[in-house]
C-alpha positions as CSV (number, residue, x, y, z in Angstrom):
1,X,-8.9,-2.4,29.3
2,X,-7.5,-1.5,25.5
3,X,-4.8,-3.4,26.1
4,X,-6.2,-6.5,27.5
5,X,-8.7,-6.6,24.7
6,X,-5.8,-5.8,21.7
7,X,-3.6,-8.5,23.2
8,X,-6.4,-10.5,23.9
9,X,-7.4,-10.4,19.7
10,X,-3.3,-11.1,19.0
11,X,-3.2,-13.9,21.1
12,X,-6.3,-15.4,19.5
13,X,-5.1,-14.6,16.1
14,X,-1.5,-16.3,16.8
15,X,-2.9,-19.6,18.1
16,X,-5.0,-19.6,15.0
17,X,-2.2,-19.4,12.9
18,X,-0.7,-22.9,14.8
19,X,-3.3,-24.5,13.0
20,X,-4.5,-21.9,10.1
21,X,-1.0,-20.5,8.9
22,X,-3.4,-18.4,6.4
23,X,-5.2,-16.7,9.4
24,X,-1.8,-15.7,10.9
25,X,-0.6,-13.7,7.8
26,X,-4.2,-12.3,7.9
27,X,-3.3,-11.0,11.7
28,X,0.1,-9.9,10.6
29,X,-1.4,-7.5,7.8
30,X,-4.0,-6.4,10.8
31,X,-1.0,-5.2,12.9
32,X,1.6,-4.0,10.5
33,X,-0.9,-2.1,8.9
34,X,-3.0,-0.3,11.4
35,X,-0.4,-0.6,14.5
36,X,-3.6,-1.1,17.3
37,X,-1.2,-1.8,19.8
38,X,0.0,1.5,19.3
39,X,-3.4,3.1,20.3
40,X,-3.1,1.7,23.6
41,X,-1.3,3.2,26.7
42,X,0.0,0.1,29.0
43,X,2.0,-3.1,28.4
44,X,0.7,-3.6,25.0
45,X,1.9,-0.4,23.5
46,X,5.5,-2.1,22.9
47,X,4.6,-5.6,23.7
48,X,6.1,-7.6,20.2
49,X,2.8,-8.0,18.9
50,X,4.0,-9.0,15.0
51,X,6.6,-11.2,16.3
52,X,4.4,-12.8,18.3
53,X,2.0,-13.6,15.2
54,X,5.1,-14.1,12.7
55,X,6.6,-17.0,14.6
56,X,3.2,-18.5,15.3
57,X,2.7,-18.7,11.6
58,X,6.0,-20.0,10.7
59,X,5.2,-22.6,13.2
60,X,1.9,-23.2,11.2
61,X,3.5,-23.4,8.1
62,X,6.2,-25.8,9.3
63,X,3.0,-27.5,10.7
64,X,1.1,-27.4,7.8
65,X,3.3,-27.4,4.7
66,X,0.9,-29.2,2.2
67,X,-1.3,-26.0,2.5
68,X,1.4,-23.6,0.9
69,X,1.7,-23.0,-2.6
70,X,4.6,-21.5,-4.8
71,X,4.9,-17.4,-5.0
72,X,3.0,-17.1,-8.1
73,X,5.8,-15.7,-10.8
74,X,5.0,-13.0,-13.2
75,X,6.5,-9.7,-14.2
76,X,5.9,-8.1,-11.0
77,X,6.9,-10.2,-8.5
78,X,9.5,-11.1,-10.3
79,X,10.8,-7.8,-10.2
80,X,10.1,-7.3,-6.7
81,X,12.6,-10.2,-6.0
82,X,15.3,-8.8,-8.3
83,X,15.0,-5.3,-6.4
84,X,14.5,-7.4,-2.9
85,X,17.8,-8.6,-4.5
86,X,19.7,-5.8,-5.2
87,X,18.8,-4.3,-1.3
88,X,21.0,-7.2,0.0
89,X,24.0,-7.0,-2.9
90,X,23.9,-3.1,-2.0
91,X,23.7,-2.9,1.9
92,X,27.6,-3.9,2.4
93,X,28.5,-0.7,0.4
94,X,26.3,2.0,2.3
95,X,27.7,5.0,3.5
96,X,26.7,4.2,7.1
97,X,27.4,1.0,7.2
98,X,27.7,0.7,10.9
99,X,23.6,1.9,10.9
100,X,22.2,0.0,8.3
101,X,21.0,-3.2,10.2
102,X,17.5,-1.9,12.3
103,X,16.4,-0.2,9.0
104,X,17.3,-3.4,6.9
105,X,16.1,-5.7,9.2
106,X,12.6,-4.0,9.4
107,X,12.2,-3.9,5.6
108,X,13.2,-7.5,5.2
109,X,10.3,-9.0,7.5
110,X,7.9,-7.0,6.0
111,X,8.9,-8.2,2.5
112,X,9.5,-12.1,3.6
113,X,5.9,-11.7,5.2
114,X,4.4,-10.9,2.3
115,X,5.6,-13.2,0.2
116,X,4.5,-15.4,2.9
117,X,0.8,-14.3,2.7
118,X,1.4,-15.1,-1.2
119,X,2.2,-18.8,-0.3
120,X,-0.7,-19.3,2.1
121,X,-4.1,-17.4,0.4
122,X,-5.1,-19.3,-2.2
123,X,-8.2,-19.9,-2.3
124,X,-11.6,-16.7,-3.2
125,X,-12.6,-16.8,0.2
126,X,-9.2,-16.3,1.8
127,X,-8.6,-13.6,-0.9
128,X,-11.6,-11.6,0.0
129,X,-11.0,-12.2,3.8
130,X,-7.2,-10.6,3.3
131,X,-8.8,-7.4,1.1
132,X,-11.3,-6.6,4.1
133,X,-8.5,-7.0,6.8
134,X,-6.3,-4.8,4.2
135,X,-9.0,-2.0,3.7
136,X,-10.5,-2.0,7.3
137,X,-7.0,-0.9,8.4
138,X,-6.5,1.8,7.4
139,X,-10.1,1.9,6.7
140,X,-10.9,2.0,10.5
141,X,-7.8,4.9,10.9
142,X,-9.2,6.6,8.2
143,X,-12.8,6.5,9.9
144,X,-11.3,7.9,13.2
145,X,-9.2,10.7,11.7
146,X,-12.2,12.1,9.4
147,X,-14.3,12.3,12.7
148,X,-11.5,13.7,14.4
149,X,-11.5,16.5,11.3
150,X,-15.2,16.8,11.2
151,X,-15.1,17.7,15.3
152,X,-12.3,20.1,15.4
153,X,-13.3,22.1,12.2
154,X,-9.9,20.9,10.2
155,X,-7.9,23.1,12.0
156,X,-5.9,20.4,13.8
157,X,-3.7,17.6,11.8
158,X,-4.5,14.0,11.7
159,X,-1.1,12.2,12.4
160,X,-0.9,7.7,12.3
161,X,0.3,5.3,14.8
162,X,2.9,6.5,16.6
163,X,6.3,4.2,15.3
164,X,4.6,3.2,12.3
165,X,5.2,3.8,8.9
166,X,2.8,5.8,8.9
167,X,3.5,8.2,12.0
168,X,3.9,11.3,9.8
169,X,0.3,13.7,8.6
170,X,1.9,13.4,5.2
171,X,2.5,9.7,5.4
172,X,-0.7,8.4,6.7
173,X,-2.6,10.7,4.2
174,X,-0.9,9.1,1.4
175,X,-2.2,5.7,2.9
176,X,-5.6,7.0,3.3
177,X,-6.0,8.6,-0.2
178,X,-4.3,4.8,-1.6
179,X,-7.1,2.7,0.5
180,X,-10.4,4.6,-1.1
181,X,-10.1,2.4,-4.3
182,X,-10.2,-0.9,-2.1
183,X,-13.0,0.3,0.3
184,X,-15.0,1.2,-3.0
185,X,-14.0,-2.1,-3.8
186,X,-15.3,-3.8,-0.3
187,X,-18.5,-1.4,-0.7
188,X,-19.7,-3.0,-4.4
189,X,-18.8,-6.6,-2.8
190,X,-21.1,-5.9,0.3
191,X,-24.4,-7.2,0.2
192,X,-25.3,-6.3,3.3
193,X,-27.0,-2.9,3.1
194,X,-25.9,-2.0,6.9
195,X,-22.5,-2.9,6.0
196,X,-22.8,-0.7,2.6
197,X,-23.6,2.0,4.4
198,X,-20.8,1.7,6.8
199,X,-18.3,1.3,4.4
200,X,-19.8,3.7,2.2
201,X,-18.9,6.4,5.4
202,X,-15.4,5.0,5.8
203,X,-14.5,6.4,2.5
204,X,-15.8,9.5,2.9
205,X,-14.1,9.6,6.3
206,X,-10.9,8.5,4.7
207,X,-11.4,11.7,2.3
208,X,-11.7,13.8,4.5
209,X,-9.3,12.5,7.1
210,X,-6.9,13.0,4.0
211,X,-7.5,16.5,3.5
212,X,-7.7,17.0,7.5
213,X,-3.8,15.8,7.2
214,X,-3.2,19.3,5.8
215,X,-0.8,17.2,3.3
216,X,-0.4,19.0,0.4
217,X,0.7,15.6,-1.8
218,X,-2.4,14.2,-0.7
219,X,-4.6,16.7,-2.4
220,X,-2.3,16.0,-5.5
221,X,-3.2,12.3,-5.2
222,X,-6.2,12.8,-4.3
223,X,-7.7,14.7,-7.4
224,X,-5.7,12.5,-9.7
225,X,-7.3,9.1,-7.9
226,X,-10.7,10.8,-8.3
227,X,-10.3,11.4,-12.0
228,X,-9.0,7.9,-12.6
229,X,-11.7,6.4,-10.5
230,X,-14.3,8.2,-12.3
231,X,-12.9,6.5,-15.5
232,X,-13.2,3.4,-14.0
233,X,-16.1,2.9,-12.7
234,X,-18.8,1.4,-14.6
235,X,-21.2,3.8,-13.0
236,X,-20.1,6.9,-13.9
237,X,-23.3,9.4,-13.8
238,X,-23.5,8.0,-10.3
239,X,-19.9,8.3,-9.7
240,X,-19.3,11.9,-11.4
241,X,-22.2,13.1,-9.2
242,X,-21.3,11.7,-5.5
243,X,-17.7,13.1,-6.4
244,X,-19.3,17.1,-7.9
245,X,-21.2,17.5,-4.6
246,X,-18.5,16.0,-2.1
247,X,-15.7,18.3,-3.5
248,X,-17.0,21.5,-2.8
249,X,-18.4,21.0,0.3
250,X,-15.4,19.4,1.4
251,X,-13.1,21.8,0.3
252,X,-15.1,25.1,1.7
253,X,-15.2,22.8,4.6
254,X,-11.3,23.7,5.7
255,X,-10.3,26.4,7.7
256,X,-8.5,29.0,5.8
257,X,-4.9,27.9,7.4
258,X,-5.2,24.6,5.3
259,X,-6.1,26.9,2.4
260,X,-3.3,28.8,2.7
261,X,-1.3,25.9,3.2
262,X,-2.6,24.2,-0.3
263,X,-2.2,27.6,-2.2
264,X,1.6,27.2,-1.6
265,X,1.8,24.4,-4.3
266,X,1.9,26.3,-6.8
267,X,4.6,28.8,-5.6
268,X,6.9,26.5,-3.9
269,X,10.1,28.5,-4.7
270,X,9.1,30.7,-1.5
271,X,8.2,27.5,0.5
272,X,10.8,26.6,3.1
273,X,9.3,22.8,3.7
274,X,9.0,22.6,-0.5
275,X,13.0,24.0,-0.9
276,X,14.2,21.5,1.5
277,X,12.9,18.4,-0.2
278,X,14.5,19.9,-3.5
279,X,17.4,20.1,-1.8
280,X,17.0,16.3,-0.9
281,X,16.4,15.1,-4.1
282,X,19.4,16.8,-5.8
283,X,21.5,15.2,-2.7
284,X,20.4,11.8,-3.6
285,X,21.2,12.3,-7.4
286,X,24.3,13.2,-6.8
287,X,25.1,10.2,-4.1
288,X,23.3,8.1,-7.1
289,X,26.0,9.8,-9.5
290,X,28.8,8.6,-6.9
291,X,28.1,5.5,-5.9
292,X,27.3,2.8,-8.1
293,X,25.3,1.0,-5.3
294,X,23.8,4.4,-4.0
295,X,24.0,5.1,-0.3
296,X,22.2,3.2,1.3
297,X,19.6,2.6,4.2
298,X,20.7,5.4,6.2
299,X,21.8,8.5,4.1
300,X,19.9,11.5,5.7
301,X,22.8,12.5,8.3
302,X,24.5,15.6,8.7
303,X,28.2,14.6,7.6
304,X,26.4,13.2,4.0
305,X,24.4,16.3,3.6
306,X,27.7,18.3,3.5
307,X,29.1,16.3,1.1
308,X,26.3,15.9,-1.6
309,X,23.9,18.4,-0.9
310,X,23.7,22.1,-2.4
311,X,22.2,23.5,0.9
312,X,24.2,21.1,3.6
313,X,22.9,22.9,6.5
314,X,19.2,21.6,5.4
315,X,18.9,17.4,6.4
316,X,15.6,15.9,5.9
317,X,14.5,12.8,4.6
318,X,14.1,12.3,1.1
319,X,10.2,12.9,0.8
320,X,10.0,11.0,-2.5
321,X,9.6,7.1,-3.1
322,X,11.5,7.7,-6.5
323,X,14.7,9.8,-5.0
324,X,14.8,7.8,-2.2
325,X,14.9,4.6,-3.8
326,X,17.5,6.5,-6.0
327,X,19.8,8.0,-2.7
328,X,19.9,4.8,-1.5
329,X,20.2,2.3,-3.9
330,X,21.2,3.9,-6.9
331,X,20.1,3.9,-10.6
332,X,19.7,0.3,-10.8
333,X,17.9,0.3,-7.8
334,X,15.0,2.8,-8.8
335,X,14.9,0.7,-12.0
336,X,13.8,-2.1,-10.4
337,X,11.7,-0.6,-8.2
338,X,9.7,1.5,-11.1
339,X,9.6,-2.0,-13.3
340,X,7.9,-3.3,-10.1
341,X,4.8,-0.4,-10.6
342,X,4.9,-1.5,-14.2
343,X,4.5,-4.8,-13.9
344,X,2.1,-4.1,-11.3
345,X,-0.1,-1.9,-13.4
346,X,0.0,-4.8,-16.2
347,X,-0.6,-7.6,-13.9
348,X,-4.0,-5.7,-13.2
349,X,-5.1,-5.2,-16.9
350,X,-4.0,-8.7,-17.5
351,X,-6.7,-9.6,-14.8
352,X,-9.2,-7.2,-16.1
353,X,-8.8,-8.7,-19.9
354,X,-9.4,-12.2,-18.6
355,X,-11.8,-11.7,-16.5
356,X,-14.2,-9.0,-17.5
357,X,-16.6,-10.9,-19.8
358,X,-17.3,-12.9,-17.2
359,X,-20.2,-12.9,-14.3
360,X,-18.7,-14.8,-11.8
361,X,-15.0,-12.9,-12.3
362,X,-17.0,-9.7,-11.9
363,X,-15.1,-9.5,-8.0
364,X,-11.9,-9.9,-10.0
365,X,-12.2,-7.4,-12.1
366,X,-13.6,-5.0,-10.4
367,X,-10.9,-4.9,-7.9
368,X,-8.5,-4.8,-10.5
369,X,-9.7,-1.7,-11.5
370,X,-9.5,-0.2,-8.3
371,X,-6.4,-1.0,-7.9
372,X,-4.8,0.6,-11.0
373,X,-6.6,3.8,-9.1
374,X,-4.9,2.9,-6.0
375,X,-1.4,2.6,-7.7
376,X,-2.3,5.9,-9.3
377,X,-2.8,7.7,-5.9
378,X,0.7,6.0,-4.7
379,X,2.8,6.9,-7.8
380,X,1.4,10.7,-7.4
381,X,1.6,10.9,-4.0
382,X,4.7,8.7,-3.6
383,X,6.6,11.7,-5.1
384,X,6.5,14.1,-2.0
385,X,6.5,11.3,0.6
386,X,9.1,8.4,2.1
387,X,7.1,5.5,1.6
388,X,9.1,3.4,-0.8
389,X,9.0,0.6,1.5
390,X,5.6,0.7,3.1
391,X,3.7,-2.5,3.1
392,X,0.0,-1.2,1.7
393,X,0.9,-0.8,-2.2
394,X,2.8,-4.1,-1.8
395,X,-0.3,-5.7,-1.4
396,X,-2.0,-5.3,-4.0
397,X,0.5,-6.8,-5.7
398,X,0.5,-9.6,-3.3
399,X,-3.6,-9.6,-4.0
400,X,-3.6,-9.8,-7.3
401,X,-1.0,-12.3,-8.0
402,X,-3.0,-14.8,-5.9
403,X,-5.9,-13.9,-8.0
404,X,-4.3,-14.6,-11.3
405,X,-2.7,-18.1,-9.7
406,X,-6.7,-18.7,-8.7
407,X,-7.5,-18.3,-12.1
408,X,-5.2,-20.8,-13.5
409,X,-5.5,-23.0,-10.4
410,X,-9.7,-22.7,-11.8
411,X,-8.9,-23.4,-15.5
412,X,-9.8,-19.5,-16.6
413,X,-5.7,-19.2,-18.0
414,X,-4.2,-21.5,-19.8
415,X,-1.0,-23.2,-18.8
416,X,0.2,-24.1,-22.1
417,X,2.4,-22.3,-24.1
418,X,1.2,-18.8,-26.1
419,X,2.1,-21.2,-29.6
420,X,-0.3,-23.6,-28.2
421,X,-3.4,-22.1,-27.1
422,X,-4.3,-18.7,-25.7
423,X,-5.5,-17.5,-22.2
424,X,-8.7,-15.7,-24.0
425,X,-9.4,-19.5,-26.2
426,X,-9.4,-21.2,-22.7
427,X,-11.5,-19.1,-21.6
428,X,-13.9,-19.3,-24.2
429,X,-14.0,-23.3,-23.2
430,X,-14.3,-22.5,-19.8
431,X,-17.5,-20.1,-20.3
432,X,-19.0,-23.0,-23.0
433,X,-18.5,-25.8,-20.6
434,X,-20.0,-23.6,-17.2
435,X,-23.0,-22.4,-20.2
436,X,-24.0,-26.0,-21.0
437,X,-24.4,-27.0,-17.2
């Protein structure tokens, strides 16, 4: 029955996309994201659910090409195509070169996808449709893995989707601490009080379903996010409040194993797990040091570990998004990628500068906001986990650079050169000429 109805929802969602292209990168976000095929136990567990709804929206785009737009160019994606860039120019020189291909191949659909979705929304109602499908899920994951800690005390783990990104209790707590921001987001957006309230429980679920994770770089990103999105909200008696009460009941809430477990961050030199991604990092600095392209895709094998590693005998991943990105595609390569965050971050206070004096931009910069909170929660996190390639923080790139293009595609930025007139003197027009109708 679970599988009829999630192939059932695909199918719908790809014959859509023949005729709506923008509904079928809306699908593809569903299922690369949340994996609901994966929560299934027949045919539709591996049935090729996302290339099903990729070709069915490549077929509505070749249908439909007067409805795409150009990828909106600014400092961040722009430096999302030079890193994109410098993943193809390095992946003839890795290490392994004879195992590069499945790992490449994954990462390059996701990234041609998205820029996909960034040629297809365009206009505020497909914008707000792609944030709900974002935040619901992991939203939704987040909802089931806080019940799931609630019910068995927080003794047991929440892991993800088995196969996904996301598989890992470390890895999906990192996604659930990144999606709070948007779900407070999709909560102030609501105007349904049913649906308030509903989302209004996902994040708390999603809290907890972090903490129930028993990942330790969760917490960390978790009590930086809070502080950052006490800063920026505009309510923050009401804010401050919700998050004084939640903490300590949450926290005296674990069992005393995931105390013990959280205790050991700050005496890591006796922690086995905490040793062994030290020993990781120092490996990929040192194939970083040798190789001018880094390793590559596929670094964390035995025979590498013995050459570049202090401890050889200890091979794990790199549990960092800035060492892996560093292993693999050397110094360049983590250059690019930290410009992307940069660029990302400035994109959003860009957004917030133009459109916070106005009513009707409230959505825009609001969400801005919260996504400077999210990025916050993936830079700290990020650092103990291997997620440099995971789909969710891309988006809010991908989000926000349609919402800038929607502004100028609106007349709130000004096309014309700086010299000529200034984004915050259009604007001024624009809020004189909506004042006197």
């Amino acid at each position: 029955m679970r599988d009829l109805f999630v192939i059932s929802l695909v199918l719908a969602a790809s014959l859509a996309a023949l005729k709506r292209p923008w509904v079928g990168v809306l699908a593809w976000a569903w299922v690369s994201l949340m994996n609901p095929h994966r929560f299934s136990w027949g045919f539709a567990y591996d049935f090729p659910v996302a290339m099903l709804i990729a070709v069915c929206t490549l077929l509505g785009m070749l249908f439909h090409s007067k409805e795409l737009q150009k990828v909106p160019l600014n400092g961040a994606t722009l430096s999302w195509l030079l890193f994109l860039l410098w993943l193809n120019l390095a992946a003839p020189f890795s290490i392994n070169l004879t195992h590069v291909f499945p790992a490449w191949e994954k990462i390059i659909k996701i990234m041609v996808m998205l820029f996909f979705t960034m040629a297809l929304i365009v206009e505020k109602r497909q914008i707000q449709a792609l944030i709900w499908v974002v935040g619901l899920s992991i939203g939704l994951l987040g909802l089931k893995g806080g019940i799931f800690t609630v019910i068995g005390g927080g003794g047991d783990r929440v892991w993800g989707p088995p196969g996904s990104f996301i598989e890992g209790n470390n890895e999906v707590g990192l996604a659930f601490v990144v999606i709070v921001p948007l779900l407070y987001y999709l909560f102030e957006q609501a105007k349904d009080p049913r649906i308030r309230w509903g989302v209004a429980g996902m994040v708390l679920a999603c809290v907890i379903a972090a903490l129930g994770t028993h990942s330790r770089g969760a917490l960390l990103a978790t009590a930086a996010m809070a502080a950052l999105l006490w800063i920026k909200s505009p309510k923050k008696v009401a804010t401050g409040l919700v998050i004084a009460i939640l903490v300590p009941v949450i926290y005296s809430f674990m069992p005393a194993e995931w105390h013990d477990r959280m205790s050991t961050i700050g005496s890591y030199e006796q922690d086995s797990s905490a040793m062994g991604r030290i020993n990781a990092w120092q490996m990929a600095f040192n194939i970083a040091n040798d190789n001018f392209f880094g390793g590559g895709l596929d670094i964390y094998t035995a025979d590498i570990y013995y050459k570049y590693a202090p401890i050889p005998d200890i091979v794990r991943a790199a549990h960092s998004i800035y060492f892996q990105i560093l292993g693999e595609l050397g110094w360049i390569g983590l250059l690019l990628f930290l410009c992307i965050w940069f660029f990302t971050w400035r994109l959003a206070t860009r957004l917030i500068n133009l459109s916070k004096d106005q009513r009707e931009l409230l959505w825009i910069t609001s969400f801005a906001r919260m996504a400077q909170v999210s990025l916050v929660g993936f830079a700290v996190g990020g650092a103990f986990l291997s997620l440099a390639y995971f789909d969710l923080p891309y988006y809010l790139i991908v989000i926000m650079a349609v919402m800038e293009r929607w502004l100028k595609l609106h007349g709130y930025v000004s096309s014309s050169p700086a010299w000529q007139r200034s984004d915050s003197q259009r604007l001024k027009r624009k809020t004189r000429e909506i004042a006197g109708r």
